[in-house]
N, C-alpha and C positions, 0 to 999 in steps of 0.2 A: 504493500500500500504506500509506504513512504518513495518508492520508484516511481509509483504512479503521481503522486501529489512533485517529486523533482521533475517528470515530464513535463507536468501541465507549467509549472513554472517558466521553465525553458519558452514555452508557447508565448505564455505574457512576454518574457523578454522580448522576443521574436515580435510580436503585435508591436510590445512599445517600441522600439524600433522603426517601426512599417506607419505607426502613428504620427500625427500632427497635432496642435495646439486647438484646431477645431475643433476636432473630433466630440462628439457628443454623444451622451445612452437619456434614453428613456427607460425609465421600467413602471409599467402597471404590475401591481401587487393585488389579486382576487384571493379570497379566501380566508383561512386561520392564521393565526398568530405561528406555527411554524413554517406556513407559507411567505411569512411575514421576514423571518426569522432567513430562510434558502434568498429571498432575493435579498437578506444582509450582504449575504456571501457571494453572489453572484455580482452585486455592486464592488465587493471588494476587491472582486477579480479584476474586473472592467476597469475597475480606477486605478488597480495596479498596470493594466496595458494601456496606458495613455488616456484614457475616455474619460468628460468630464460628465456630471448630471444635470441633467435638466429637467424641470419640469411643464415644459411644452412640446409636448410627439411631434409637430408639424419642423421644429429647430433639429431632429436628431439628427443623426448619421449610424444610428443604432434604436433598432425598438426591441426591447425585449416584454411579453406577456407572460407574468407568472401566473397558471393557469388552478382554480379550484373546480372538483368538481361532484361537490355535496350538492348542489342545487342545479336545477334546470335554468334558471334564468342566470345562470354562472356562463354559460353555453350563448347565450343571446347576446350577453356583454361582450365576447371575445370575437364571436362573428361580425358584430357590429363593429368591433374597434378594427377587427382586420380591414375592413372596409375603410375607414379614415384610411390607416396605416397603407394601403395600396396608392391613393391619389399621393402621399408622401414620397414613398417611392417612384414613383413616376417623374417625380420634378427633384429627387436628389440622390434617385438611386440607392438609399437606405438599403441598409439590411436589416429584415424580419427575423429574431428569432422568437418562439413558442415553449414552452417549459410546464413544468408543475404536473399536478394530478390528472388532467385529462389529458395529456400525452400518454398514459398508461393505458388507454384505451382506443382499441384499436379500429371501430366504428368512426371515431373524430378524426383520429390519424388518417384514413381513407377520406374523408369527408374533407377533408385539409389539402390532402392531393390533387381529390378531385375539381375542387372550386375555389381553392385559394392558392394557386401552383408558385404562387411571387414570392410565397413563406420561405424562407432559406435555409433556418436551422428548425430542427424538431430535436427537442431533448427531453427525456423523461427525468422520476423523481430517482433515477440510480444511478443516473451521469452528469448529473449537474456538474461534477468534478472536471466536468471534459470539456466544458464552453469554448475554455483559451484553445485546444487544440481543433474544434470545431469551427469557431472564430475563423480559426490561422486557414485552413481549406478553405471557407469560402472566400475572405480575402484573396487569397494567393491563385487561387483555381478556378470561382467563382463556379461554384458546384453545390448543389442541394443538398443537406444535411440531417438524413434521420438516424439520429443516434439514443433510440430506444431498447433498452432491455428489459425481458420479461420476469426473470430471474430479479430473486432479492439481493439489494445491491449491497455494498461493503460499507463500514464505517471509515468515512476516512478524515483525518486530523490534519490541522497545518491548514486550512484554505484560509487566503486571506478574506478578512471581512470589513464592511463601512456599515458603520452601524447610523441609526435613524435615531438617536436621540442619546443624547451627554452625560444622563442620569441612572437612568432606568433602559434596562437591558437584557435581552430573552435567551435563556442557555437551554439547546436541545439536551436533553439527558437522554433520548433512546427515538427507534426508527421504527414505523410500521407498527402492526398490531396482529393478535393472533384469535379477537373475539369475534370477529364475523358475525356482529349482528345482523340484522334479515336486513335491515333499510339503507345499511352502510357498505361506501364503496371502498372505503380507506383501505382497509387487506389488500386489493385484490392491485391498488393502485402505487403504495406504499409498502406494500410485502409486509413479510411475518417480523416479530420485533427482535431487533437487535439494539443492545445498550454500549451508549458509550465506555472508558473505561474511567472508572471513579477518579481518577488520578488526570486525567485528561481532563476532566470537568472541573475539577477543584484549582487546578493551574487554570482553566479559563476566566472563572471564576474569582479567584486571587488578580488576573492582570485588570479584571476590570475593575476591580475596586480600588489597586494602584494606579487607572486611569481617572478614579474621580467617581465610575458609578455607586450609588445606595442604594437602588431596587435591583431586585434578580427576579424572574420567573423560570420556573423550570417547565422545560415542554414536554410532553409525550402525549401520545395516542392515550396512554393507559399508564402514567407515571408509578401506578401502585408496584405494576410488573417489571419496572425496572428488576434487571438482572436475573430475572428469574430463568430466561432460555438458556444463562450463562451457571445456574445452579441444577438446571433439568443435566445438564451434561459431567457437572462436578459438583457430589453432593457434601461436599468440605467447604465451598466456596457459603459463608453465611451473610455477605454484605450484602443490601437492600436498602429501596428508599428510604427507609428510616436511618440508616448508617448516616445516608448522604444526605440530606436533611439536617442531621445534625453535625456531621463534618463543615459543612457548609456556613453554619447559623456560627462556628468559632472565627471566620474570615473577618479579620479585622477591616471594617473600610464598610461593611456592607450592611446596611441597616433593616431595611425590608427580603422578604425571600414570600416569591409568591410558585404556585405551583399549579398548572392543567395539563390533561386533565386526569383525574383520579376515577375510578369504576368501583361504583359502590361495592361490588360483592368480591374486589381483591382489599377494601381496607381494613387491613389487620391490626388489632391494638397498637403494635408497636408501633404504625407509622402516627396514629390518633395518641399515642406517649411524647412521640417525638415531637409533635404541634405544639401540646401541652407545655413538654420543656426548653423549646425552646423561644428563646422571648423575639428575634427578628423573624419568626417566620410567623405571617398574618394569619390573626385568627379569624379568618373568613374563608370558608370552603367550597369550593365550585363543586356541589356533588351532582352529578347529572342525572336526572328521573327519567325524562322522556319520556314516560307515564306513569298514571296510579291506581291503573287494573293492571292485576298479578298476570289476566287472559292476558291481557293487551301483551306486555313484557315478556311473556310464553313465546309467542308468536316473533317479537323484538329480537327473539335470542339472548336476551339479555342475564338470566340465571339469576335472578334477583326476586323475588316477591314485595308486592305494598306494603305489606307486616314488616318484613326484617328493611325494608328500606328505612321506616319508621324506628323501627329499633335503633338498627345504626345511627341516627340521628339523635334520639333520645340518650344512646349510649355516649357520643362524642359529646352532647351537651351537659351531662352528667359529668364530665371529666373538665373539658374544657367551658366554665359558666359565662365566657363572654362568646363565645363562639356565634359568628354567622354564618349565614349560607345562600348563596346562588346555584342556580340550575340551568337545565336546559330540560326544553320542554317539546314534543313535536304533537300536534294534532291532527287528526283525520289519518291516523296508520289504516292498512287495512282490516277491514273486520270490525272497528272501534265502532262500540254501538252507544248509544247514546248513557246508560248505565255505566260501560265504560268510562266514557268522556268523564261524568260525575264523579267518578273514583279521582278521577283527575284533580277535579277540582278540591275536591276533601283534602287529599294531601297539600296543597296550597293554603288553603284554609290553616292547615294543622302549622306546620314547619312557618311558614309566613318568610317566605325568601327574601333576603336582600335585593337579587337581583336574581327576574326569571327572563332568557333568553326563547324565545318563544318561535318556532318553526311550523309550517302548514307542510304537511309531508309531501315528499318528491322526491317521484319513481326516478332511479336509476339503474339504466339497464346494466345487466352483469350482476344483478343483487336476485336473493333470493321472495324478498316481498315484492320486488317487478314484476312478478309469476303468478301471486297469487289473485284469486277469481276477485273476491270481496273489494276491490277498491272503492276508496269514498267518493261521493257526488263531489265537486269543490266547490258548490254551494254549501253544502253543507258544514266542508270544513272549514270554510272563511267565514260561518257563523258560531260555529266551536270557540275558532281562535279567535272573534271577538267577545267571547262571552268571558276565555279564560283572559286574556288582555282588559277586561273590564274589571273583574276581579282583583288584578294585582295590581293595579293601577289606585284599587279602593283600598289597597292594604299601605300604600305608601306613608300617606299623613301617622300612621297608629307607627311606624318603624322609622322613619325619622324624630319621631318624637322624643325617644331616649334619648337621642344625638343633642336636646336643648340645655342648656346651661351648661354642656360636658365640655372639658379639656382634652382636645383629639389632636392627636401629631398628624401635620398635615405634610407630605409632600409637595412644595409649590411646584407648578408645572411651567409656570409663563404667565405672561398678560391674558385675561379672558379673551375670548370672542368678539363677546359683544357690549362688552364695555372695557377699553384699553385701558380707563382709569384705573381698575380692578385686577387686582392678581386670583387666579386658579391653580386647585391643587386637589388632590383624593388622601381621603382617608386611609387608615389601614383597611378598613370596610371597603374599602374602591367608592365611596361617597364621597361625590363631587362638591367643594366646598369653596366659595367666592369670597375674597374678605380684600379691604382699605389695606393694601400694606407696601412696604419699601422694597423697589426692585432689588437690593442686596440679598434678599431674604431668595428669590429664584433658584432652584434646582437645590434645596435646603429642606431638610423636614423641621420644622417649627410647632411648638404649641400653638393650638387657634381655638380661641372661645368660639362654641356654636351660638351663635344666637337669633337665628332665625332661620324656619322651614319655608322653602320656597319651594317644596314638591319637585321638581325635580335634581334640585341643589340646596345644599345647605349653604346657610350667610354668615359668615365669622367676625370676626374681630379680636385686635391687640389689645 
């Protein structure tokens, strides 16, 4: 692997060489926060072979689309932008390339050939490592580039990266998944899981908080199962998230540790010990429901019942008494019948989420619920999901409330939005909170009195 990461190097030399002061990338980023996280990496490349960023497609000399492909209207946005992107190319000769999740899919990759042939590189989520030498061909040769593999890819260390912000910072700790729920394409797009090595994270980890970063997010598909592929084959090996969790929380420099996503029916006490002790990793848990009929979640593949989801809950708040929680939620699966839906809603009722992420389901082909007979009307389910969106929207005022008269360390992020007068920042809660304060205070966590609920932000002050 380190042969292949000194190739690709060589490549960038090669590019910056071949490069000028012009030169320009665009990148669109669709999808998740480790989608988020690859066009770090794929920035850092580009910026090491000469290319500057820009954020207007129509100025590049490079477009890159880093591609999601959990939703159908993901598909709509990409077609559509290829369309910009070709008039582009026509007045500067641009090079297309295509990346991410639905390059694993070989439906789109056809579809790509057949009707968008001006596209240059196609790269899947197992070669990203290979851009610079993919780059260097069509440069040099000016030849079409589909560099897709089907097979689960390697872990590979060493890519350079440009990260997207000075504070707050996202470290993959593992690749792909091995839970194959019914509605999920991720397996089949991203492979089975492979973990980084704890030692590799902990140096990434460390330089960023010698860089100036305080937040950390760990990413995975299924963060719980860290290392576990690497324990099925050596049953000596005993380190797991909870290890690294708390190797992590002694990094001096680093204040927050946030972590997704986690699967209810891998969290094992100790990584719910490891929250508890330690004090920079946020007591706020993404635990993801995406229903609350036990049917429903049969059908999900998900290996979870509404009982023990409820347990687990009860059990983490037992232990940890400030503990919150966000989810994720999808509506209108197949088969979901109206009593279903309700089981839904109960558990919202009960837990009272910080923050619920809310999806209308959407079939994707290659999955095992694209098959089945029962799918919903999408009237129906765009009256579900405004029923369960009404709902949580009435639970807000009652869950910001605690947040009044409290001393909450706030993260500043920047100047607001929508008032430049006004600094913004989140809570350990990921609560958005607006307060009167001095630009020195920026990319600082600071004490900040809540003092006032503005429903979808909290109002502070010094």
């Amino acid at each position: 692997m380190e042969e292949e990461i000194n190739l690709q190097k060589k490549y960038i030399n090669k590019i910056k060489e071949l490069n000028n002061k012009e030169n320009k990338y665009y990148i669109l980023t669709m999808g998740c926060q480790l989608n988020e996280n690859d066009s770090e990496k794929i920035s850092g490349m580009l910026e090491d072979m000469g290319y500057n960023k820009i954020d207007k497609m129509e100025e590049a000399s490079l477009i890159v689309f880093n591609t999601c492909c959990i939703r159908e209207n993901a598909e709509d946005k990409l077609f559509g932008k290829l369309g910009e992107a070709k008039k582009i190319k026509e007045k500067k000769n641009t090079i297309i390339a295509i990346c991410g999740c639905m390059m694993q899919q070989k439906h789109i990759i056809e579809k790509i050939k057949k009707s968008y042939p001006y596209v240059d590189i196609i790269f899947g989520t197992h070669t990203l490592h290979k851009l610079p030498e993919d780059l260097y061909k069509v440069i040099l040769n000016s030849i079409k580039i589909n560099d897709v593999i089907d097979i689960d890819g390697k872990v590979y260390e060493g890519l350079p990266i440009s990260r997207n912000d000075t504070v707050k910072a996202s470290v993959t700790i593992m690749y792909g998944c091995d839970n194959f729920c019914s509605y999920c394409i991720v397996p089949y797009v991203r492979g089975r899981e492979r973990s980084r090595r704890p030692e590799d994270i902990i140096e990434e980890v460390t330089k960023l908080a010698k860089d100036g970063y305080k937040e950390i997010t760990l990413l995975g598909q299924n963060v719980n199962s860290y290392m576990n592929a690497e324990r099925k084959k050596d049953k000596s090996i005993q380190y797991g998230f909870a290890n690294l969790l708390r190797d992590i929380n002694k990094i001096e420099g680093i204040e927050r540790i946030r972590f997704i996503s986690p699967h209810p029916k891998d969290f094992t006490d100790d990584v719910i010990d490891a929250i508890k002790d330690c004090d920079k990793v946020c007591k706020i848990i993404h635990l993801p429901l995406q229903s609350g009929s036990t049917n429903v979640l049969k059908n999900m593949n998900r290996k979870y019942t509404k009982e023990s989801y409820l347990n687990l809950v009860n059990k983490i708040k037992n232990k940890i008494p400030y503990v919150t929680f966000s989810t994720d939620i999808i509506v209108g699966f197949p088969g979901e019948t109206q009593e279903d839906f309700e089981e839904t809603l109960d558990v919202v009722e009960k837990v009272k989420f910080e923050q619920v992420y809310m999806f209308i389901y959407s079939r994707r082909i290659g999955t095992s619920a694209d098959k089945m007979l029962n799918q919903i009307p999408e009237e129906i389910k765009h009256k579900r999901f405004d029923k369960l969106k009404t709902l949580v929207e009435s639970q807000i005022p009652e869950n910001n409330k605690k947040y009044i008269n409290t001393i909450q360390k706030v993260l500043i992020e920047g100047k607001s939005k929508n008032n430049e007068k006004m600094l913004t920042g989140r809570t350990e809660t990921n609560k958005v909170v607006v307060l009167d304060a001095d630009e020195k205070y920026i990319n600082k966590i600071i004490d900040v009195k809540i003092i006032e609920d503005c429903m979808w932000y909290l109002k502070g002050g010094r």
